[in-house]
TORLUMPA-292730 format. One record per residue (C-alpha): residue number from 0; x, y, z. Coordinates in steps of 0.5 Angstrom, whole numbers, plus 2048, in hexadecimal, padded with zeros to 3 digits. Example, Ala and Ser with C-alpha at 12.3 -4.5 7.8 and 13.67 -1.06 7.14 Angstrom:
SITE pos  xx  yy  zz
SITE   0 819 7F7 810
SITE   1 81B 7FE 80E
END
This chain:
SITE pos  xx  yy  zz
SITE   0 7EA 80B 7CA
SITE   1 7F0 80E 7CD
SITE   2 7EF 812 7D4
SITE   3 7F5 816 7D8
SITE   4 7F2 81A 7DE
SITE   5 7F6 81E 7E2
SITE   6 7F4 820 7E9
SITE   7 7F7 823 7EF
SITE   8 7F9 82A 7EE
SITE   9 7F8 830 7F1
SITE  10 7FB 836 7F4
SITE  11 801 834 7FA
SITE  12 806 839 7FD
SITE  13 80D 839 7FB
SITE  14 811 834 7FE
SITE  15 80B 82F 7FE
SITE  16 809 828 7FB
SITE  17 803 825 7F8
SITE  18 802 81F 7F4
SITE  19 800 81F 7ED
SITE  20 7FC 818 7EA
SITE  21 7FA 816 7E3
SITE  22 7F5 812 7E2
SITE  23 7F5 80D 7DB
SITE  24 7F0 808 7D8
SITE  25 7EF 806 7D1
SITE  26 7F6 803 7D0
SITE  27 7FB 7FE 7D4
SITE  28 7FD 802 7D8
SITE  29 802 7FE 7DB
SITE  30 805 7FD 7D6
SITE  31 807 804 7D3
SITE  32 80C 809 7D5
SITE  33 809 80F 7D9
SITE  34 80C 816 7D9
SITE  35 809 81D 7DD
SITE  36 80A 824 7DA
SITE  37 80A 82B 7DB
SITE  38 807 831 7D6
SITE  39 809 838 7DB
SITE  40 805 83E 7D9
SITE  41 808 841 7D2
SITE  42 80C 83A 7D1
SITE  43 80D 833 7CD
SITE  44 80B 82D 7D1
SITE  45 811 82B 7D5
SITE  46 813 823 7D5
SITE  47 814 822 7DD
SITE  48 813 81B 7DE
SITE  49 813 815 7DC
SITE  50 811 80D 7DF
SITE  51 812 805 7DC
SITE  52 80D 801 7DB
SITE  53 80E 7FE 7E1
SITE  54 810 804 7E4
SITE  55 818 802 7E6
SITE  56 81A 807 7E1
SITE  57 819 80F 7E1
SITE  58 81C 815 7E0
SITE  59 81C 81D 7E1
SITE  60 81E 823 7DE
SITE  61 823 827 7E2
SITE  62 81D 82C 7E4
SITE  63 81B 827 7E9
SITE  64 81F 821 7EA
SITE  65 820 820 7F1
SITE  66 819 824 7F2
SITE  67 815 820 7EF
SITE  68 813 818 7EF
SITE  69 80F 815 7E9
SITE  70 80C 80F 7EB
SITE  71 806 809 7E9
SITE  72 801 805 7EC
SITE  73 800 800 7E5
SITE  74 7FA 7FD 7E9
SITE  75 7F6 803 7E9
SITE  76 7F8 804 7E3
SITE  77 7FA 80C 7E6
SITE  78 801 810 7E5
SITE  79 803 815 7EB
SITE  80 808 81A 7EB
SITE  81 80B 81D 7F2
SITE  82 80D 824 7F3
SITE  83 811 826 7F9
SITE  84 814 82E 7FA
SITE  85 810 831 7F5
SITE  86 812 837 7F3
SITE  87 80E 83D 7EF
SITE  88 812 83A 7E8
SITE  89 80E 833 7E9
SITE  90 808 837 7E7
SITE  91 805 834 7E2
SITE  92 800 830 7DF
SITE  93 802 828 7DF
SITE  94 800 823 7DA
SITE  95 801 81B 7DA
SITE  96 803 818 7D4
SITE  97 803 811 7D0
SITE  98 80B 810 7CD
SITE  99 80B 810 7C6
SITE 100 803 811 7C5
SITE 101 800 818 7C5
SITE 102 7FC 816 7CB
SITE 103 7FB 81C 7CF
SITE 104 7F7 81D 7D5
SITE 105 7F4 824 7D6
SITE 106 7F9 827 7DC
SITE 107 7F8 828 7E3
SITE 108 7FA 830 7E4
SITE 109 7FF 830 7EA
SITE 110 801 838 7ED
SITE 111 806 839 7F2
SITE 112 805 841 7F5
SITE 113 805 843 7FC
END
């Protein structure tokens, strides 16, 4: 069975960091393209990064490029998202995802307020 499981969120002031993880199981996750997203209150759920299998390739959203990192520890099976300069905008909950499946984790949420 397909697991995601986010972990790592919480309350941070303006301007600080925190480190987002993703725990997989139930599929080769070495072999599959990850993605992070976000949903901010009111909204649809935004593409924000995106990882290779092998983690040689990403890509983000102009919302946080230059912010934020994605990157892949395959041998533990396990996804992570660094956030930098965290302003009350990044205010959301996150959810990990498996490319082209509908494998989605449960989101972790991440408030940033002072």
């Amino acid at each position: 069975q397909v697991q995601l499981v986010e972990s790592g969120g919480g309350l941070v002031q303006p301007g600080g960091s925190l480190r987002l993880s993703c725990v997989a199981t139930g599929f080769p996750f070495r072999e599959s393209g990850m993605s992070w997203y976000r949903q901010r209150p009111g909204e649809g759920r935004e593409l924000i990064a995106q990882i290779g299998d092998l983690g040689m390739t990403t890509d983000y959203s102009d919302s946080v490029k230059g912010r934020f990192r994605i990157a892949r520890n395959n041998g533990l099976n396990t996804l992570y998202l660094e956030m930098n300069s965290l302003t009350p905008e990044d205010t959301a909950v996150y959810f990990c995802k498996r490319n082209n499946y509908q494998h989605w984790g449960r989101g972790t949420q991440v408030t940033v307020s002072s």
